[in-house]
Every structure is written in C-alpha cells, then in structure tokens.
C-alpha positions as CSV (number, residue, x, y, z in Angstrom):
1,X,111.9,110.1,101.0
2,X,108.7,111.2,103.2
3,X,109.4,112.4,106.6
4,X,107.6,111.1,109.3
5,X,105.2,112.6,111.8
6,X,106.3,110.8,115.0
7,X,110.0,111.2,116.4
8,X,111.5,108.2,117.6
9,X,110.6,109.1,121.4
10,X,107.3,109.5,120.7
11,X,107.6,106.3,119.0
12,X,109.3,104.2,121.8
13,X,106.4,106.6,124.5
14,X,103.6,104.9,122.1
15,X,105.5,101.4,122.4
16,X,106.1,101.9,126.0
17,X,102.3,102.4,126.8
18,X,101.5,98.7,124.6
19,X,103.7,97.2,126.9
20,X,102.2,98.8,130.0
21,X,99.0,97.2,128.8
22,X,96.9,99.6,127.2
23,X,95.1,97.7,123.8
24,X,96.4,98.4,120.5
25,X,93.0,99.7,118.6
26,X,92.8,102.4,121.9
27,X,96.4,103.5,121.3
28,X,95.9,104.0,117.5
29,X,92.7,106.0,118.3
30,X,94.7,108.0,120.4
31,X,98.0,108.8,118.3
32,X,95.9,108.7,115.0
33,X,98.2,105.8,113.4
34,X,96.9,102.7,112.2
35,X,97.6,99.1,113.7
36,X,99.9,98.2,110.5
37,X,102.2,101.1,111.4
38,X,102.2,99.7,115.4
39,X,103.4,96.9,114.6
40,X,105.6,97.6,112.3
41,X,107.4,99.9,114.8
42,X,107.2,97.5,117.3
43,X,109.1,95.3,114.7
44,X,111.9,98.0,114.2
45,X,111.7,99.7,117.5
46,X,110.6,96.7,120.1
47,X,113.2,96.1,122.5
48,X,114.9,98.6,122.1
49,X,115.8,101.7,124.7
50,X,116.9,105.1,123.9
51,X,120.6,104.9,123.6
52,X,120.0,101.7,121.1
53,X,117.6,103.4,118.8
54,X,120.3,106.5,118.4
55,X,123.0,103.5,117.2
56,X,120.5,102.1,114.8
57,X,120.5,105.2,112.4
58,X,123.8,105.2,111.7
C-alpha cells in the first residue's frame, strides 16, 4: 500500500485553512494536491480534531 506525502496534521492544517476561508484551487496551488484529494480528506478528515483522528486508525 502507497504511503502518503502529507501526515494527518498537515492534513487537518490544510483543512483548517479551507475553513478559515482561503479558496480551494489557492490551497491546492499551495500544498501541490489536487481538488479531488481536498475533498476527499475533507470527507475522511472534516470534522474532525486531533484526538478523533488518532481514534480513527485503530
């Protein structure tokens, strides 16, 4: 199974700054990700804070 580049806090730090408004294309540009693998974090991850994320690998 491939690894990923981004750990989960620099996920929720990417989904974090969505929410605090900055557009979606701008934070892709940014973090070098495309807009299908935002939103499919913010479909795993959305919601969620750090001490749910931890439970949610188990």
């Amino acid at each position: 199974m491939r690894k990923t580049r981004f750990t989960e806090p620099q996920i929720m730090a990417v989904l974090r700054q969505a929410e605090g408004g900055v557009a979606v294309p701008e934070l892709c540009r940014e973090h070098g990700i495309s807009s299908a693998s935002f939103y499919k974090w913010r479909a795993k991850y959305g919601g969620m804070d750090a001490s749910m994320m931890s439970q949610s690998e188990r």
